[in-house]
C-alpha positions in Angstrom: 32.1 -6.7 -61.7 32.2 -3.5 -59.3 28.7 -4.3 -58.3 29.1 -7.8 -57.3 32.4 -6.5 -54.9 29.8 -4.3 -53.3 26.6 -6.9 -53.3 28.4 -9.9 -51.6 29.2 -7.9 -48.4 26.7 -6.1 -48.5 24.5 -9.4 -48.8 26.7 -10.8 -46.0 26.8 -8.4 -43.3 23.1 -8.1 -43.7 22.2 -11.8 -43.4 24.6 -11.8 -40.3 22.4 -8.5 -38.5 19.1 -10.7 -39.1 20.6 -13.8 -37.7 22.2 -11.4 -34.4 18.6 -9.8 -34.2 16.4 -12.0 -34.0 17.4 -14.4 -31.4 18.1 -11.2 -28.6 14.4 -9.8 -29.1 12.5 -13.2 -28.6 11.7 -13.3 -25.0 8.8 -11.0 -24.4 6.7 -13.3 -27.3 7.6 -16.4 -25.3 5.9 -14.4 -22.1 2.8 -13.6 -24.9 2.9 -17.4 -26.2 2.8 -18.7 -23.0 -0.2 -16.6 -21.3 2.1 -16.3 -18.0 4.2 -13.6 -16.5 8.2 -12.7 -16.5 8.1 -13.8 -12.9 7.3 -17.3 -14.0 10.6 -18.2 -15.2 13.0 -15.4 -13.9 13.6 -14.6 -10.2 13.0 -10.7 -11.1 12.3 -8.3 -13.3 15.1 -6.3 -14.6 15.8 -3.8 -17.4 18.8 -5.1 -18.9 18.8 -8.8 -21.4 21.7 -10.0 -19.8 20.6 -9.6 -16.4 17.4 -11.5 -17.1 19.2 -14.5 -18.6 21.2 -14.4 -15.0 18.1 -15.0 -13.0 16.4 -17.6 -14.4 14.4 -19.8 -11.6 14.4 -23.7 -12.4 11.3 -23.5 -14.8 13.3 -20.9 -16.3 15.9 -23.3 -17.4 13.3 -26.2 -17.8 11.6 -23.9 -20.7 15.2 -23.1 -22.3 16.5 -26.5 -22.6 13.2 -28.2 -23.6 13.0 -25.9 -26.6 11.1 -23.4 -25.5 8.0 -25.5 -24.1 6.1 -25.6 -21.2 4.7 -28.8 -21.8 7.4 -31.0 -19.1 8.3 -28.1 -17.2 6.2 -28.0 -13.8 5.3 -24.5 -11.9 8.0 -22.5 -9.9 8.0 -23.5 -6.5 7.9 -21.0 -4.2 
């Protein structure tokens, strides 16, 4: 009975990290997937996650709310 006190949240706060990490590392494999630079969808290049969701150009957007895909998302205009 001790061990299943232990397992359960254990189990629990483990499934919960995977969940956490894998959606914040994602965005350099879209840039990979994709064949095109960081420049295509974000304004600039910056060091910090949050600071690279802020500056997202209007393809940028296009590519998050078509679920990740190019495919009705034109070319930044510049």
């Amino acid at each position: 009975m001790s061990t299943l006190k232990l397992t359960i949240p254990a189990a629990v706060l483990l499934a919960g990290f995977s969940v956490c990490i894998s959606t914040s590392y994602g965005t350099p494999e879209f840039a990979k997937k994709e064949k095109k630079s960081c420049v295509f969808c974000h304004a600039k290049v910056a060091s910090d996650k949050a600071e690279m969701a802020k500056n997202l150009t209007n393809t940028g957007t296009c590519y998050k709310d078509n679920a990740h895909s190019l495919a009705t998302c034109g070319a930044p205009k510049k």
